[in-house]
N, C-alpha and C positions, 0 to 999 in steps of 0.2 A: 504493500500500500504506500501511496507517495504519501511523505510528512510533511502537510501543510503545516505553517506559520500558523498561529493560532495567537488572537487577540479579543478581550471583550470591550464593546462598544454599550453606552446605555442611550437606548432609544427612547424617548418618549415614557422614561421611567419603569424600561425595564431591562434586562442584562442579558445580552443577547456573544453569545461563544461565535466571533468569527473567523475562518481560516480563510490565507490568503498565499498564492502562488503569484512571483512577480511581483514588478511596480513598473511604476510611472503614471502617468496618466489614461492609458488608454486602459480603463475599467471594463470589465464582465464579469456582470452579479449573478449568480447563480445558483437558485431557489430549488432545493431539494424538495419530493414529498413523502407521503407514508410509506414505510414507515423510520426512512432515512433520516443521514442527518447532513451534514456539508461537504463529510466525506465520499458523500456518494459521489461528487467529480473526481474523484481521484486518477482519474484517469484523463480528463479532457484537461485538468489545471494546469500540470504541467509542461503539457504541448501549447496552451493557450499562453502559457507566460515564457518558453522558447520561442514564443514566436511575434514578444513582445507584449503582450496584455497584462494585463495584474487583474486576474482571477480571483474574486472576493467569493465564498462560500460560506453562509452563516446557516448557524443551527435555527430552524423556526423555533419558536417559542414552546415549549412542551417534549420537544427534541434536543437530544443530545446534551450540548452542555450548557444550552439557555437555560431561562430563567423558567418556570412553568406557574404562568399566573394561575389562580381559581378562580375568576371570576373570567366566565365562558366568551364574556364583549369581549374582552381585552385578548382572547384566542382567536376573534375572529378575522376573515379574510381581508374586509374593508383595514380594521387595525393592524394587520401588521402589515397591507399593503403601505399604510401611514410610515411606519416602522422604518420599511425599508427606503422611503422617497427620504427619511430623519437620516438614513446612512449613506445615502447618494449625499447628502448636504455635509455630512461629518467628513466624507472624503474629498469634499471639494471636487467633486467630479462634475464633466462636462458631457453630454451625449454618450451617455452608456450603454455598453450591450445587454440586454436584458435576455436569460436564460431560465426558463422555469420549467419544472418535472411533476406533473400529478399536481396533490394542493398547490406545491411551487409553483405551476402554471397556471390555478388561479388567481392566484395572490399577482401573480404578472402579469395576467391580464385586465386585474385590476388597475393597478398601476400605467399600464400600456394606456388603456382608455383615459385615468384621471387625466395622466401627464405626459402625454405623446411629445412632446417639448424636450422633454429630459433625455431621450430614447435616442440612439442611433439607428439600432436593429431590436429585432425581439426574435426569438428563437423559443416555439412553444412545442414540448414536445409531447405527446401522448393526447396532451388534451386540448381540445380546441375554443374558443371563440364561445362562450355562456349561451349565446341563443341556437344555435344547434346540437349543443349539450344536452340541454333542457326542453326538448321539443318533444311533444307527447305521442310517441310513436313507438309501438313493440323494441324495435331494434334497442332504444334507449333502456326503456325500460327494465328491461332484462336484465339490463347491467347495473342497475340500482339495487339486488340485492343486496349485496354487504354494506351498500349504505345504509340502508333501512334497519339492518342488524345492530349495525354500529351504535345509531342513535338509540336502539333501545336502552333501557335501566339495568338490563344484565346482558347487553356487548362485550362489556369486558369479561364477563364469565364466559359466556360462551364462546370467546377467542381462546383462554385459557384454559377450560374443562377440556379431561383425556387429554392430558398431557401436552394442551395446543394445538386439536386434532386441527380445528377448523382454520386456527393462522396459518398453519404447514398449508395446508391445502391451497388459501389463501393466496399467500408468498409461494406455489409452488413452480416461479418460474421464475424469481427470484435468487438468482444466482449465490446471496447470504442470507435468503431466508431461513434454514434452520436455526444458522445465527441467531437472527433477529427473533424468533419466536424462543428459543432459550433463554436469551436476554430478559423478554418479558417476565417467560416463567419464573426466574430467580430474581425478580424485581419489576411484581404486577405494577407499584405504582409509576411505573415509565408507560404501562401502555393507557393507562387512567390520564396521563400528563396529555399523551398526544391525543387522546379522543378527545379534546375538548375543541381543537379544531372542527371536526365533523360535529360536535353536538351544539356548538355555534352555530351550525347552517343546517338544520332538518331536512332531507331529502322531501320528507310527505310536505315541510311547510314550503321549499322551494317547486316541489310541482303543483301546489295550490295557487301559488302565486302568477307562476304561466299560465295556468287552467285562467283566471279571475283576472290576466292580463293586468296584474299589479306590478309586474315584473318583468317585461317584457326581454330585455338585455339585446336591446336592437341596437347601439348606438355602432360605429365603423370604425373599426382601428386606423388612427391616422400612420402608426407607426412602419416600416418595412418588415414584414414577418415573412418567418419559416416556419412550416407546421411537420413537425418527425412523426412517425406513426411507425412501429412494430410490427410486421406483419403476422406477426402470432401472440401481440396482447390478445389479452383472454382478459380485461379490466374494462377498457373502451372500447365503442366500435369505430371501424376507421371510416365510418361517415361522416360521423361529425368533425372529424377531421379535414376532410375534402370540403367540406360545404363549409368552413370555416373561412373560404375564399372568398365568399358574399359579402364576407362581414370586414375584409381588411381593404379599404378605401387608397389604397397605395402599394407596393411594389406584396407582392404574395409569391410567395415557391412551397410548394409540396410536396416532400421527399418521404417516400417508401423504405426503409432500412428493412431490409429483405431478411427472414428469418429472427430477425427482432422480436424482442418479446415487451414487453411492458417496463422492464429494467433494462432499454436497451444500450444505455451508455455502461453496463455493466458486464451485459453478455456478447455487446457485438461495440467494443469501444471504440476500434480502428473506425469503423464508418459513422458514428454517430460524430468522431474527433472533425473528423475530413471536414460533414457535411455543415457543421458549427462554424470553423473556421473559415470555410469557404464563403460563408453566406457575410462571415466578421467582418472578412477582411474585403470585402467588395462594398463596404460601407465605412 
Protein backbone atom coordinates (compact mmCIF):
# COMPACT_ATOMS: atom_id res chain seq x y z
CA UNK A 1 0.00 0.00 0.00
CA UNK A 2 1.45 3.48 -0.89
CA UNK A 3 2.19 5.69 2.54
CA UNK A 4 0.25 8.78 2.03
CA UNK A 5 1.22 11.94 4.17
CA UNK A 6 -1.39 12.15 6.50
CA UNK A 7 -2.48 15.57 8.17
CA UNK A 8 -5.67 16.78 10.04
CA UNK A 9 -7.60 19.64 8.82
CA UNK A 10 -10.79 21.08 11.10
CA UNK A 11 -13.42 21.99 8.97
CA UNK A 12 -16.39 23.80 9.96
CA UNK A 13 -15.60 22.22 13.49
CA UNK A 14 -14.86 19.17 12.87
CA UNK A 15 -11.49 16.90 12.55
CA UNK A 16 -11.24 15.42 9.41
CA UNK A 17 -7.62 12.73 8.98
CA UNK A 18 -6.33 13.88 5.52
CA UNK A 19 -3.61 12.12 3.26
CA UNK A 20 -1.85 13.72 0.65
CA UNK A 21 0.45 12.46 -2.25
CA UNK A 22 2.57 15.47 -3.85
CA UNK A 23 2.38 19.33 -3.90
CA UNK A 24 2.09 22.26 -5.51
CA UNK A 25 -0.69 23.67 -6.62
CA UNK A 26 -2.29 21.63 -9.10
CA UNK A 27 -4.85 19.81 -6.48
CA UNK A 28 -7.17 16.47 -6.87
CA UNK A 29 -9.45 15.93 -4.18
CA UNK A 30 -10.48 12.77 -3.91
CA UNK A 31 -13.64 11.51 -2.11
CA UNK A 32 -13.69 7.93 -1.19
CA UNK A 33 -17.06 5.95 -0.36
CA UNK A 34 -18.52 2.87 1.74
CA UNK A 35 -17.17 1.45 3.02
CA UNK A 36 -13.49 3.10 2.52
CA UNK A 37 -11.42 5.50 3.65
CA UNK A 38 -8.72 7.87 1.64
CA UNK A 39 -6.72 5.12 1.26
CA UNK A 40 -8.79 3.70 -1.17
CA UNK A 41 -6.57 5.89 -3.99
CA UNK A 42 -3.69 4.23 -3.03
CA UNK A 43 -3.06 3.41 -6.14
CA UNK A 44 -4.10 6.41 -8.41
CA UNK A 45 -2.18 9.15 -5.65
CA UNK A 46 0.92 8.33 -6.53
CA UNK A 47 0.82 8.27 -10.34
CA UNK A 48 -1.25 11.44 -9.95
CA UNK A 49 1.47 13.31 -7.80
CA UNK A 50 4.54 11.72 -10.47
CA UNK A 51 2.93 13.35 -12.74
CA UNK A 52 2.62 16.57 -10.99
CA UNK A 53 -0.79 16.90 -8.88
CA UNK A 54 -0.86 16.93 -5.12
CA UNK A 55 -3.58 14.28 -4.48
CA UNK A 56 -5.58 15.36 -1.39
CA UNK A 57 -7.56 12.04 0.00
CA UNK A 58 -9.45 12.61 3.27
CA UNK A 59 -11.32 10.39 5.50
CA UNK A 60 -15.34 11.32 5.34
CA UNK A 61 -16.57 11.89 8.47
CA UNK A 62 -17.59 8.59 10.22
CA UNK A 63 -14.58 6.81 8.22
CA UNK A 64 -11.26 6.18 9.05
CA UNK A 65 -9.57 8.51 11.20
CA UNK A 66 -12.10 11.44 11.16
CA UNK A 67 -13.94 12.61 13.50
CA UNK A 68 -17.58 10.64 13.79
CA UNK A 69 -20.18 13.23 14.61
CA UNK A 70 -23.61 11.90 16.25
CA UNK A 71 -25.70 14.19 15.31
CA UNK A 72 -26.92 12.54 11.72
CA UNK A 73 -27.14 16.63 9.99
CA UNK A 74 -23.60 17.02 10.56
CA UNK A 75 -23.05 13.36 8.46
CA UNK A 76 -24.94 14.50 5.90
CA UNK A 77 -24.03 14.81 2.01
CA UNK A 78 -25.19 18.72 1.79
CA UNK A 79 -22.55 19.13 5.10
CA UNK A 80 -19.66 17.68 4.28
CA UNK A 81 -20.07 18.78 0.71
CA UNK A 82 -19.61 22.31 2.84
CA UNK A 83 -16.66 20.46 4.41
CA UNK A 84 -14.96 19.95 1.78
CA UNK A 85 -15.40 23.43 -0.42
CA UNK A 86 -13.91 24.76 3.83
CA UNK A 87 -10.76 22.55 2.58
CA UNK A 88 -10.43 23.76 -1.14
CA UNK A 89 -10.22 27.23 0.96
CA UNK A 90 -7.75 25.94 3.61
CA UNK A 91 -5.57 24.90 0.71
CA UNK A 92 -5.72 27.91 -1.04
CA UNK A 93 -6.41 26.20 -4.18
CA UNK A 94 -7.56 27.29 -7.52
CA UNK A 95 -9.71 25.03 -10.18
CA UNK A 96 -9.50 21.73 -8.71
CA UNK A 97 -9.93 18.30 -9.97
CA UNK A 98 -12.77 16.99 -8.23
CA UNK A 99 -12.66 12.83 -7.95
CA UNK A 100 -15.47 11.09 -6.04
CA UNK A 101 -16.27 7.01 -5.41
CA UNK A 102 -19.88 5.89 -4.27
CA UNK A 103 -21.14 8.55 -1.32
CA UNK A 104 -17.73 10.25 -2.40
CA UNK A 105 -19.42 10.87 -5.71
CA UNK A 106 -22.39 12.25 -4.06
CA UNK A 107 -20.99 14.51 -1.99
CA UNK A 108 -19.12 15.76 -5.42
CA UNK A 109 -21.68 16.08 -7.12
CA UNK A 110 -22.93 18.16 -4.69
CA UNK A 111 -20.29 20.22 -4.70
CA UNK A 112 -19.92 20.18 -8.78
CA UNK A 113 -23.41 21.62 -8.86
CA UNK A 114 -23.08 24.32 -5.77
CA UNK A 115 -19.74 25.59 -7.13
CA UNK A 116 -18.92 24.78 -10.64
CA UNK A 117 -16.40 27.96 -10.28
CA UNK A 118 -14.01 26.15 -8.14
CA UNK A 119 -13.87 22.96 -10.58
CA UNK A 120 -11.53 22.30 -13.29
CA UNK A 121 -12.79 18.72 -14.00
CA UNK A 122 -14.85 16.21 -12.05
CA UNK A 123 -14.34 12.61 -12.53
CA UNK A 124 -17.57 10.63 -11.09
CA UNK A 125 -17.02 7.23 -10.86
CA UNK A 126 -19.66 4.49 -10.32
CA UNK A 127 -22.37 6.91 -9.68
CA UNK A 128 -23.87 9.22 -11.77
CA UNK A 129 -25.77 12.71 -11.94
CA UNK A 130 -28.92 12.56 -8.68
CA UNK A 131 -31.60 12.77 -11.34
CA UNK A 132 -31.08 9.51 -13.19
CA UNK A 133 -30.08 7.87 -9.89
CA UNK A 134 -33.23 8.45 -8.43
CA UNK A 135 -35.69 7.85 -11.30
CA UNK A 136 -38.55 5.40 -10.42
CA UNK A 137 -37.86 2.60 -12.75
CA UNK A 138 -37.23 -1.31 -11.87
CA UNK A 139 -33.79 -1.13 -13.08
CA UNK A 140 -33.15 1.41 -10.17
CA UNK A 141 -34.96 0.16 -7.90
CA UNK A 142 -33.42 -3.03 -7.46
CA UNK A 143 -30.47 -1.64 -6.41
CA UNK A 144 -31.90 0.09 -3.57
CA UNK A 145 -31.82 -2.97 -1.49
CA UNK A 146 -29.16 -2.60 0.81
CA UNK A 147 -30.05 0.98 1.13
CA UNK A 148 -33.29 0.39 2.54
CA UNK A 149 -31.57 -2.24 4.87
CA UNK A 150 -29.20 0.10 5.98
CA UNK A 151 -31.55 2.68 7.02
CA UNK A 152 -33.38 0.29 9.16
CA UNK A 153 -32.99 0.39 13.28
CA UNK A 154 -31.09 -3.09 13.01
CA UNK A 155 -28.74 -2.50 9.76
CA UNK A 156 -26.14 -2.68 11.61
CA UNK A 157 -27.10 -6.00 13.16
CA UNK A 158 -27.93 -7.40 10.33
CA UNK A 159 -24.40 -6.57 8.49
CA UNK A 160 -22.95 -8.04 11.42
CA UNK A 161 -25.14 -11.23 12.43
CA UNK A 162 -23.22 -14.85 11.40
CA UNK A 163 -20.28 -13.64 11.42
CA UNK A 164 -20.96 -10.70 8.77
CA UNK A 165 -22.68 -13.06 6.51
CA UNK A 166 -24.47 -10.37 4.77
CA UNK A 167 -21.37 -7.48 4.44
CA UNK A 168 -19.12 -10.52 3.00
CA UNK A 169 -21.74 -10.90 0.51
CA UNK A 170 -22.13 -7.24 0.22
CA UNK A 171 -18.36 -6.37 -0.35
CA UNK A 172 -18.07 -9.47 -2.26
CA UNK A 173 -16.34 -7.88 -5.15
CA UNK A 174 -14.49 -5.90 -3.19
CA UNK A 175 -11.11 -6.77 -3.51
CA UNK A 176 -10.43 -5.99 0.82
CA UNK A 177 -13.61 -6.73 1.70
CA UNK A 178 -13.11 -9.52 4.13
CA UNK A 179 -10.82 -6.96 5.56
CA UNK A 180 -13.33 -4.59 5.89
CA UNK A 181 -16.00 -6.73 7.37
CA UNK A 182 -13.54 -8.12 10.01
CA UNK A 183 -12.67 -4.75 10.91
CA UNK A 184 -16.26 -4.06 11.65
CA UNK A 185 -16.76 -7.29 13.42
CA UNK A 186 -13.94 -6.47 16.01
CA UNK A 187 -15.04 -2.89 16.36
CA UNK A 188 -19.10 -2.73 15.59
CA UNK A 189 -18.82 0.92 16.49
CA UNK A 190 -16.91 1.93 13.10
CA UNK A 191 -19.72 0.45 11.19
CA UNK A 192 -22.41 2.52 13.44
CA UNK A 193 -19.83 5.60 12.64
CA UNK A 194 -20.25 5.29 8.86
CA UNK A 195 -24.16 4.42 8.68
CA UNK A 196 -24.99 7.60 9.75
CA UNK A 197 -24.08 8.96 6.28
CA UNK A 198 -26.95 6.69 4.66
CA UNK A 199 -29.31 7.29 7.78
CA UNK A 200 -28.81 11.08 6.81
CA UNK A 201 -30.56 10.56 3.59
CA UNK A 202 -33.44 7.70 3.74
CA UNK A 203 -33.71 5.93 0.43
CA UNK A 204 -37.86 5.59 1.14
CA UNK A 205 -37.77 9.44 2.00
CA UNK A 206 -35.58 10.27 -1.19
CA UNK A 207 -37.94 8.27 -3.49
CA UNK A 208 -40.83 10.00 -2.00
CA UNK A 209 -39.55 13.19 -2.64
CA UNK A 210 -39.01 12.26 -6.72
CA UNK A 211 -42.45 10.51 -6.60
CA UNK A 212 -44.05 14.31 -5.00
CA UNK A 213 -41.50 16.18 -7.34
CA UNK A 214 -40.05 17.87 -4.09
CA UNK A 215 -36.96 16.87 -5.32
CA UNK A 216 -36.40 16.87 -8.58
CA UNK A 217 -32.35 17.09 -8.80
CA UNK A 218 -32.66 18.58 -12.58
CA UNK A 219 -30.34 21.25 -12.26
CA UNK A 220 -26.99 20.66 -15.38
CA UNK A 221 -23.52 20.37 -14.26
CA UNK A 222 -21.60 23.26 -15.50
CA UNK A 223 -18.47 21.40 -14.68
CA UNK A 224 -16.21 19.16 -17.42
CA UNK A 225 -17.14 15.41 -16.24
CA UNK A 226 -16.16 11.99 -16.77
CA UNK A 227 -18.57 9.21 -15.66
CA UNK A 228 -16.21 5.59 -14.89
CA UNK A 229 -18.62 2.61 -14.62
CA UNK A 230 -17.59 -1.02 -13.96
CA UNK A 231 -18.62 -3.22 -16.05
CA UNK A 232 -19.44 -5.84 -13.47
CA UNK A 233 -20.68 -3.43 -10.51
CA UNK A 234 -23.31 -5.42 -9.15
CA UNK A 235 -24.13 -1.89 -6.65
CA UNK A 236 -25.31 0.49 -9.63
CA UNK A 237 -26.79 0.16 -12.86
CA UNK A 238 -24.79 1.49 -15.80
CA UNK A 239 -27.78 3.42 -16.89
CA UNK A 240 -27.79 5.89 -14.83
CA UNK A 241 -24.45 6.31 -15.66
CA UNK A 242 -24.88 6.98 -19.55
CA UNK A 243 -27.99 9.18 -19.11
CA UNK A 244 -25.82 11.11 -16.63
CA UNK A 245 -24.92 12.90 -20.17
CA UNK A 246 -28.38 14.88 -20.09
CA UNK A 247 -27.46 16.39 -17.18
CA UNK A 248 -23.72 17.74 -17.68
CA UNK A 249 -24.32 21.19 -19.64
CA UNK A 250 -20.45 21.19 -20.91
CA UNK A 251 -17.73 18.80 -22.03
CA UNK A 252 -19.10 14.81 -20.82
CA UNK A 253 -16.90 11.57 -21.74
CA UNK A 254 -18.03 8.07 -20.76
CA UNK A 255 -15.80 5.46 -20.08
CA UNK A 256 -16.57 1.76 -19.60
CA UNK A 257 -13.59 0.17 -17.58
CA UNK A 258 -14.14 -3.29 -18.85
CA UNK A 259 -14.29 -6.17 -16.21
CA UNK A 260 -14.42 -3.56 -13.58
CA UNK A 261 -16.32 -4.02 -10.61
CA UNK A 262 -17.67 -1.54 -8.23
CA UNK A 263 -14.01 -1.08 -6.44
CA UNK A 264 -12.62 -0.40 -9.69
CA UNK A 265 -9.73 1.66 -8.84
CA UNK A 266 -8.95 -1.39 -6.74
CA UNK A 267 -9.36 -4.38 -8.87
CA UNK A 268 -8.56 -2.80 -12.35
CA UNK A 269 -6.07 0.29 -11.13
CA UNK A 270 -3.83 0.58 -14.32
CA UNK A 271 -7.18 1.63 -16.38
CA UNK A 272 -9.09 3.60 -13.86
CA UNK A 273 -5.04 5.43 -13.30
CA UNK A 274 -4.92 6.04 -17.28
CA UNK A 275 -8.49 7.20 -17.67
CA UNK A 276 -8.23 9.97 -14.58
CA UNK A 277 -5.32 11.28 -15.61
CA UNK A 278 -6.01 11.57 -19.12
CA UNK A 279 -9.26 13.22 -18.61
CA UNK A 280 -6.72 15.62 -15.77
CA UNK A 281 -4.45 16.44 -17.71
CA UNK A 282 -6.51 17.72 -20.87
CA UNK A 283 -7.94 20.21 -18.45
Amino acid sequence: MLPLKTADHVLNGARYRVRKAGAGANIVLMLHGWPDDGQLWQHQAGVLADAGYCAICPDLLGYGESDAPHELARCSVPAMAADMLALIDQLNADAVHLVGHDYGAMIAWEMALAAPERFASFSALSVGHPAPLTEIRIENLRYHWYLALANTSIGADLYLASKGCLMRELLRSHPEGAMMTQRCLDDPERLHNMRRIELSMPVADLLLDRLSRQHPYAPKCQVPTLGLWGEADDLVPERQMIETGRYVATDWRYSLIAGGGHWMMLSDPGAVTRALLDWIQAR
